[in-house]
C-alpha positions as a Python dict, from the first residue, in 0.01 Angstrom:
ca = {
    (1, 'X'): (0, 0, 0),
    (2, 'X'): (217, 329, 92),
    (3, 'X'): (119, 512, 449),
    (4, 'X'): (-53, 808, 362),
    (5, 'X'): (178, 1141, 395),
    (6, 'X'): (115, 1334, 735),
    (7, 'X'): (58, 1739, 600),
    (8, 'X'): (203, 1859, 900),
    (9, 'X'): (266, 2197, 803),
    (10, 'X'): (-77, 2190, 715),
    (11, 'X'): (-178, 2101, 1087),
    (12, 'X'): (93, 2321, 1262),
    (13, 'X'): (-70, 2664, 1042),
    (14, 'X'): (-395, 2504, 1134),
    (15, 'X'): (-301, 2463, 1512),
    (16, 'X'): (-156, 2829, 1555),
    (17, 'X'): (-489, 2972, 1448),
    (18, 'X'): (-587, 2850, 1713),
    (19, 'X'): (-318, 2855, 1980),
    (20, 'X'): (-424, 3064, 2256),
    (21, 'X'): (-706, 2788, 2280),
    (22, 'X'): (-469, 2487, 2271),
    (23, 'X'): (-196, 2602, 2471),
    (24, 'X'): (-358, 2757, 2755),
    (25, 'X'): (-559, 2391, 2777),
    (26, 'X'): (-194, 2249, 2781),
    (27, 'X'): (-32, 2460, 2975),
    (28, 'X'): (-347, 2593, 3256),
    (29, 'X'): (-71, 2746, 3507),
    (30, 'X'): (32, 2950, 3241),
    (31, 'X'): (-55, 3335, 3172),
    (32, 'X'): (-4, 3519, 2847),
    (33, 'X'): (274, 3779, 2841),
    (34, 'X'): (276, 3997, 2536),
    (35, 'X'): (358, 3719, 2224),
    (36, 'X'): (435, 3434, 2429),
    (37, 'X'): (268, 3192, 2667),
    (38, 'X'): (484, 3177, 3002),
    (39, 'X'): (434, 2807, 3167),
    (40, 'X'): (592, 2570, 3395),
    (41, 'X'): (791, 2289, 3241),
    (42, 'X'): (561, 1978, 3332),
    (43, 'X'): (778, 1720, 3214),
    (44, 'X'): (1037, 1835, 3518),
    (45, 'X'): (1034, 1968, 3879),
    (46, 'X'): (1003, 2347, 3749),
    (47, 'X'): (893, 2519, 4043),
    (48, 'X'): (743, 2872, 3927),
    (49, 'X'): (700, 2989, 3533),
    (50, 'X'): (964, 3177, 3356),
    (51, 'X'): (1182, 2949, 3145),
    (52, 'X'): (933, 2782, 2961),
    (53, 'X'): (771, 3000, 2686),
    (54, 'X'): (550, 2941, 2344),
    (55, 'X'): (535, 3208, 2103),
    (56, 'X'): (180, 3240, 2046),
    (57, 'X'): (252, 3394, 1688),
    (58, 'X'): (481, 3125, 1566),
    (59, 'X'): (436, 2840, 1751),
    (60, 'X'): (817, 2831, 1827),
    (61, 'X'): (881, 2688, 2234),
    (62, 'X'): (1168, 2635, 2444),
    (63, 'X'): (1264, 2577, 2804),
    (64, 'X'): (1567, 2734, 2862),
    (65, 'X'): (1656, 2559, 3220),
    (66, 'X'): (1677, 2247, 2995),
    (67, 'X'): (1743, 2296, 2643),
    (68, 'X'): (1415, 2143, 2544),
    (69, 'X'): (1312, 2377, 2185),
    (70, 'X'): (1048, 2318, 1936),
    (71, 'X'): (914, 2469, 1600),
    (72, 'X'): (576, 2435, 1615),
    (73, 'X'): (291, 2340, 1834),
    (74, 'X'): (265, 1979, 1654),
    (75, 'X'): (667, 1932, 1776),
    (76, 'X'): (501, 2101, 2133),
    (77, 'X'): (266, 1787, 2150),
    (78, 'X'): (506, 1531, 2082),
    (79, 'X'): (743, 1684, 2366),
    (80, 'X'): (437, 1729, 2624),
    (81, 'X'): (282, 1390, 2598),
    (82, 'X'): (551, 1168, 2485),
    (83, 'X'): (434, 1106, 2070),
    (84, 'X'): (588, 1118, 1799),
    (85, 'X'): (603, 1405, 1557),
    (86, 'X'): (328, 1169, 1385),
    (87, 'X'): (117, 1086, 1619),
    (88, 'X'): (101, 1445, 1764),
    (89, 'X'): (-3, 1594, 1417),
    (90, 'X'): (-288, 1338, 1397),
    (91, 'X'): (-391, 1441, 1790),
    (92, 'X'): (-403, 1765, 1675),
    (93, 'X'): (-586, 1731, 1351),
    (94, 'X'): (-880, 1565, 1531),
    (95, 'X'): (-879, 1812, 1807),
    (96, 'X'): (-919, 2051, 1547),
    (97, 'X'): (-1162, 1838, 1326),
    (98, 'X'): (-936, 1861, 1011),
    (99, 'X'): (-763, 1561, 785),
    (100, 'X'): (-447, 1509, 904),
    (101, 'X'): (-334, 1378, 566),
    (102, 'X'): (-251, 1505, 237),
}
């Protein structure tokens, strides 16, 4: 039997519809400025927000103290709580109450 195919883009277009939602209950010491969502790294000491950022139109992230970039929120996941890309999109598809698969 094959593994059924993950439709991430499916779940990433499905996740930025709802992004201000999801990020803001990833990232809670975060405030929205203008497109993007400005956080504190919390996989590393970052002591105030600034470098860390989500486009909220996108889904594109990146900390720029460490290098640490993304494409999507499902890739934004995997980074925050250690998954795989995977493992992320199914998170994310029953957060949002959608099939992960195609």
């Amino acid at each position: 039997m094959q593994p059924r195919k993950i439709a991430f883009r499916r779940v990433a277009d499905s996740a930025l519809g709802h992004a201000d939602a999801i990020v803001s209950r990833w990232l809670p010491d975060g405030r929205r400025e203008g497109p993007e969502w400005v956080a504190r790294n919390p996989k590393r000491n970052d002591h105030k927000p600034g470098s860390f950022k989500v486009n909220m139109l996108t889904g594109r992230w990146g900390d720029f103290s460490s290098g640490d970039t993304g494409g999507d929120l499902v890739a934004l996941a995997a980074f925050l709580f250690s998954l795989n890309q995977a493992d992320a999109a199914k998170r994310i598809a029953e957060m949002l109450g959608i099939n992960p698969y195609e």
